[in-house]
C-alpha positions as CSV (number, residue, x, y, z in Angstrom):
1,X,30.5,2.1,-27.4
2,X,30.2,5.9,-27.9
3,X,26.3,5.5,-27.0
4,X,26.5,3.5,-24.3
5,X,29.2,5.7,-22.6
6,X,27.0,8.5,-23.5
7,X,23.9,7.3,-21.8
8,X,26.4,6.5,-18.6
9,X,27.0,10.1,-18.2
10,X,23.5,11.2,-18.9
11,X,22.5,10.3,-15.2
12,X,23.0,13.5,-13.2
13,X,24.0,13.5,-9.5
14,X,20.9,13.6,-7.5
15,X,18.3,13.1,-10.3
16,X,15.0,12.1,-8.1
17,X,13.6,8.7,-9.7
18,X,12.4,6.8,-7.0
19,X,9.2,6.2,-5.4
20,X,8.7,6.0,-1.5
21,X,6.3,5.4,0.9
22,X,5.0,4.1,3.6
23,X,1.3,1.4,3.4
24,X,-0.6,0.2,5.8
25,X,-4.7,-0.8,6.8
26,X,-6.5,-0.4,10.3
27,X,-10.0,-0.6,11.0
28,X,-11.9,1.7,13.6
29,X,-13.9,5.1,12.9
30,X,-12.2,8.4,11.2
31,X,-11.5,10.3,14.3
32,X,-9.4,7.0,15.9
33,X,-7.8,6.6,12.2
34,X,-6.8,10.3,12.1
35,X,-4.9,9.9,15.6
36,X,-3.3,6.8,14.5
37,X,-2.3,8.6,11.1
38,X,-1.1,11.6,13.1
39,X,1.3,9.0,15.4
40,X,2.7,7.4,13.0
41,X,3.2,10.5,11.1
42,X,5.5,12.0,14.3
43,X,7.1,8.5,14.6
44,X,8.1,8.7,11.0
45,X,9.6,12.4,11.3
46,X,11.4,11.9,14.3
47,X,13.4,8.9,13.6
48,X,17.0,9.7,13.2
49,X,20.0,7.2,12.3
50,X,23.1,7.1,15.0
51,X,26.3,6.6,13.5
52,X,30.3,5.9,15.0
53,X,33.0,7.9,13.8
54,X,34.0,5.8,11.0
55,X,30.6,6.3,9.4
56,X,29.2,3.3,10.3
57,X,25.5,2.9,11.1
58,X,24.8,1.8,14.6
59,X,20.9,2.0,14.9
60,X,18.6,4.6,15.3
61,X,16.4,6.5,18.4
62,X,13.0,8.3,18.1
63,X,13.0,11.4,20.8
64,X,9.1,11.0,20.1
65,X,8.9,7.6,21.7
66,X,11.3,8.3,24.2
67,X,13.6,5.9,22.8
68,X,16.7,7.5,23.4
69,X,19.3,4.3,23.7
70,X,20.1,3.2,19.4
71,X,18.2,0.5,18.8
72,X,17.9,-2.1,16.0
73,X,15.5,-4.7,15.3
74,X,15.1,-8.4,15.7
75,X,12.1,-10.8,14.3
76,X,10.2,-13.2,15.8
77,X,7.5,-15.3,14.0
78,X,6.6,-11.9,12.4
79,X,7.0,-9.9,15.2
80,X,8.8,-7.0,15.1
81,X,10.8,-5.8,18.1
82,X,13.2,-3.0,18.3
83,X,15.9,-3.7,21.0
84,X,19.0,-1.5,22.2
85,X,22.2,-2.2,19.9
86,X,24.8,-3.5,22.8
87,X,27.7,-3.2,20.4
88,X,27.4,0.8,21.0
89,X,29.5,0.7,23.8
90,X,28.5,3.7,25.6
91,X,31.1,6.0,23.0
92,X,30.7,9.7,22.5
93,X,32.1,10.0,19.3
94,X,28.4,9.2,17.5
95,X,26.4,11.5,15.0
96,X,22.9,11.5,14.7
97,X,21.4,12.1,10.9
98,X,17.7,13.9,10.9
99,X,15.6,12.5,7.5
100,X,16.4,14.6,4.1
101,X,12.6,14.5,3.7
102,X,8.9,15.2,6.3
103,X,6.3,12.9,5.7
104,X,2.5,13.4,5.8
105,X,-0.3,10.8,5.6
106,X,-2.8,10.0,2.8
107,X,-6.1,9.0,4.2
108,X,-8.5,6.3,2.5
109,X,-11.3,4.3,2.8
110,X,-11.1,0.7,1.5
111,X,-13.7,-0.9,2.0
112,X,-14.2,-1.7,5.6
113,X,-10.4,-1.0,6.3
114,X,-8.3,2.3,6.3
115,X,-5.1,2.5,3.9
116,X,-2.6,5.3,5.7
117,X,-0.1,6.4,3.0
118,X,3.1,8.3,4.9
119,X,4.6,10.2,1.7
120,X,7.7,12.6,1.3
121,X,6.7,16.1,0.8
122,X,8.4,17.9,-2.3
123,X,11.5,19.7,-1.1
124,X,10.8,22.8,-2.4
125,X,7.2,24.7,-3.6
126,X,8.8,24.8,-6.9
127,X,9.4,21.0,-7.5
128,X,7.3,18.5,-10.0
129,X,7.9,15.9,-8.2
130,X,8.1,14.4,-4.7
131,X,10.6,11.3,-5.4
132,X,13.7,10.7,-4.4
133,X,16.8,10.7,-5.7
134,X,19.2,7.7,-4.9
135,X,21.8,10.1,-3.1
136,X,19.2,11.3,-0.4
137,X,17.4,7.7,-0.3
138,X,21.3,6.4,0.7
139,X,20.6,8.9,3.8
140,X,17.6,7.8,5.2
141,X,17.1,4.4,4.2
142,X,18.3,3.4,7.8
143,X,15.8,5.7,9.3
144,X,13.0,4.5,7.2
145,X,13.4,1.3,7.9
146,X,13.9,2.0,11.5
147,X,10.9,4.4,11.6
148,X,8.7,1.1,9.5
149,X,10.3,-0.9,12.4
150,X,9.3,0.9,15.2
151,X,5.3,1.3,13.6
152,X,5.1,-2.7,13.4
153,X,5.9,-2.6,17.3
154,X,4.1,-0.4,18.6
155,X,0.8,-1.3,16.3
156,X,1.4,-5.2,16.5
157,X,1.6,-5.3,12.6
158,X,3.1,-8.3,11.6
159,X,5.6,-8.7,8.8
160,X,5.0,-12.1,6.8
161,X,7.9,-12.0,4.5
162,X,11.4,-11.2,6.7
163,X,13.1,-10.4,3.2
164,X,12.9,-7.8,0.7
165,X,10.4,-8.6,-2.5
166,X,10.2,-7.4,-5.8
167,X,7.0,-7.0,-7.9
168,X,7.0,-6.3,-11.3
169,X,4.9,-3.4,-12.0
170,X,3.8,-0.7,-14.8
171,X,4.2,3.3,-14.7
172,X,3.5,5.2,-17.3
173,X,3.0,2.4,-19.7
174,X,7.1,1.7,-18.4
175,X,8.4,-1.5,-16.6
176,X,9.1,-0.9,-13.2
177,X,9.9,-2.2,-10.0
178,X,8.3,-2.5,-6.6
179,X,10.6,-3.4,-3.7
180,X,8.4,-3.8,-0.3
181,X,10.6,-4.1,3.2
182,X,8.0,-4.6,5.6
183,X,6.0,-1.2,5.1
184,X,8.5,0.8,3.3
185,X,7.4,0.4,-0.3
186,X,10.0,1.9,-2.9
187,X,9.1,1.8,-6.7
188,X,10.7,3.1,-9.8
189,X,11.2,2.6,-13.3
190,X,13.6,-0.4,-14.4
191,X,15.5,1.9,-17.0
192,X,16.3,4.3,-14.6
193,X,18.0,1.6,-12.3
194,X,20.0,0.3,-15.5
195,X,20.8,3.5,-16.3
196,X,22.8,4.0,-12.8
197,X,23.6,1.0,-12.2
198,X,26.2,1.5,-15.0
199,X,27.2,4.6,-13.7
200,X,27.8,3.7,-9.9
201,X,27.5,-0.1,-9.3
202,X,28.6,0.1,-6.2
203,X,26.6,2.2,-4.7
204,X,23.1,0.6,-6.7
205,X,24.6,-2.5,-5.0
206,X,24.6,-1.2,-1.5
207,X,21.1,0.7,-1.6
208,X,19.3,-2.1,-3.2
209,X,20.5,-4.7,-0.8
210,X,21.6,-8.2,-1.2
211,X,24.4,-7.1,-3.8
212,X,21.5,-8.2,-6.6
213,X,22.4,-6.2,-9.9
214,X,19.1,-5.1,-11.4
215,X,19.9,-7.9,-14.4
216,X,19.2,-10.6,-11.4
217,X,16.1,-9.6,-10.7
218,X,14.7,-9.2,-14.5
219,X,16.1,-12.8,-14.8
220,X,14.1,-14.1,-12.0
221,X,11.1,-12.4,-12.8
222,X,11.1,-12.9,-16.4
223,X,11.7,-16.7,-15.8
224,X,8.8,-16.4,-13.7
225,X,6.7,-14.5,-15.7
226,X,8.1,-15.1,-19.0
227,X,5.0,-14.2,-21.3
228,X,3.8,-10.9,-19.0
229,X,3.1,-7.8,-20.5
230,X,6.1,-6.6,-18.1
231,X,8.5,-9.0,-19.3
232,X,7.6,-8.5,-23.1
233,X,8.7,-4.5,-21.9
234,X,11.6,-5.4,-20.5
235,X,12.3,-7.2,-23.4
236,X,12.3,-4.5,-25.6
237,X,13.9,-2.1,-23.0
238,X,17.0,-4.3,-23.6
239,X,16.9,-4.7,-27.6
């Protein structure tokens, strides 16, 4: 008992563990893929979340587009569009949130596509890493997926699964997880989401969406996958 309450507290405040990023493919020549990587880029950036007095998320805008009413999305046969939110009511009493993080694109040529990769830049010169931590991810995960929302429009990208997935995956010879929500991917290792899940359930519950504990999903994929290389991990993650 003396361990496990140990490794509970061993899970600093604002410890960056998570992945994030933005995929997608186009065809067409460099200089047309270098515009649509520097649109997307602005689009990304100047997405900001809108929320009422009570803390409540309403929506978001994007000055950039010139989409000042807060919008949210709706779905159609995999089409995204991004509509005003009616429920606003016209009130004054709103903040506006700016993204903890600036993006930049990754440029790559795959065979006779283009893969754009929007990443978060490190927050300060003197950090290893450019992840995020679950704290700041709470922030802008309603601006992210606005900003992913508002890319599928304009570019006609269609969105074939409506839900969020999970794929198992490997990092650093560790079991991990990949969540994709339309083009937002977010990955990161399944210890580190055990590890905080213990420490704030409530709010692992609320980022992850769905209310699935992290022990849901290991279930489902192991059952799935039950003789994987990940699973056999996981397996011994838990011993």
């Amino acid at each position: 008992m003396i361990e496990s309450k140990q490794e509970e507290n061993s899970f600093p405040e604002g410890l960056k563990w998570i992945y994030v990023s933005f995929v997608m493919y186009f065809e067409g020549t460099k200089k047309e893929i270098i515009k649509i990587a520097e649109d997307i880029t602005k689009i990304i950036n100047n997405t900001h979340s809108v929320l009422d007095k009570s803390g409540q998320m309403l929506g978001y805008v994007n000055p950039y587009l010139n989409l000042n009413m807060v919008s949210v999305s709706m779905s159609e046969n995999g089409k995204i569009k991004n509509v005003p939110n009616l429920n606003c009511g016209g009130s004054k009493e709103m903040t506006s949130l700016n993204l903890s993080r600036t993006f930049y694109p990754i440029i790559e040529k795959v065979d006779k596509r283009w893969r754009l990769t929007f990443l978060p830049e490190k927050t300060k010169k003197e950090d290893k890493t450019n992840l995020y931590s679950i704290e700041n991810l709470n922030n802008d995960l309603w601006m992210l997926a606005g900003a992913s929302n508002l890319i599928c429009e304009k570019y006609r990208i269609m969105i074939k699964e409506e839900k969020s997935t999970y794929n198992p995956i490997i990092i650093e010879d560790a079991p991990a997880l990949e969540l994709h929500d339309h083009l937002l991917i977010m990955k990161y290792h399944v210890h580190d989401r055990i590890k905080f899940s213990k420490k704030n359930p409530k709010l692992d519950k609320f980022v992850w969406g769905n209310g699935e504990i992290v022990f849901d999903v290991i279930k489902k994929i192991s059952k799935h996958e039950p003789n994987s290389v990940w699973t056999k991990k996981v397996k011994n993650l838990l011993e």
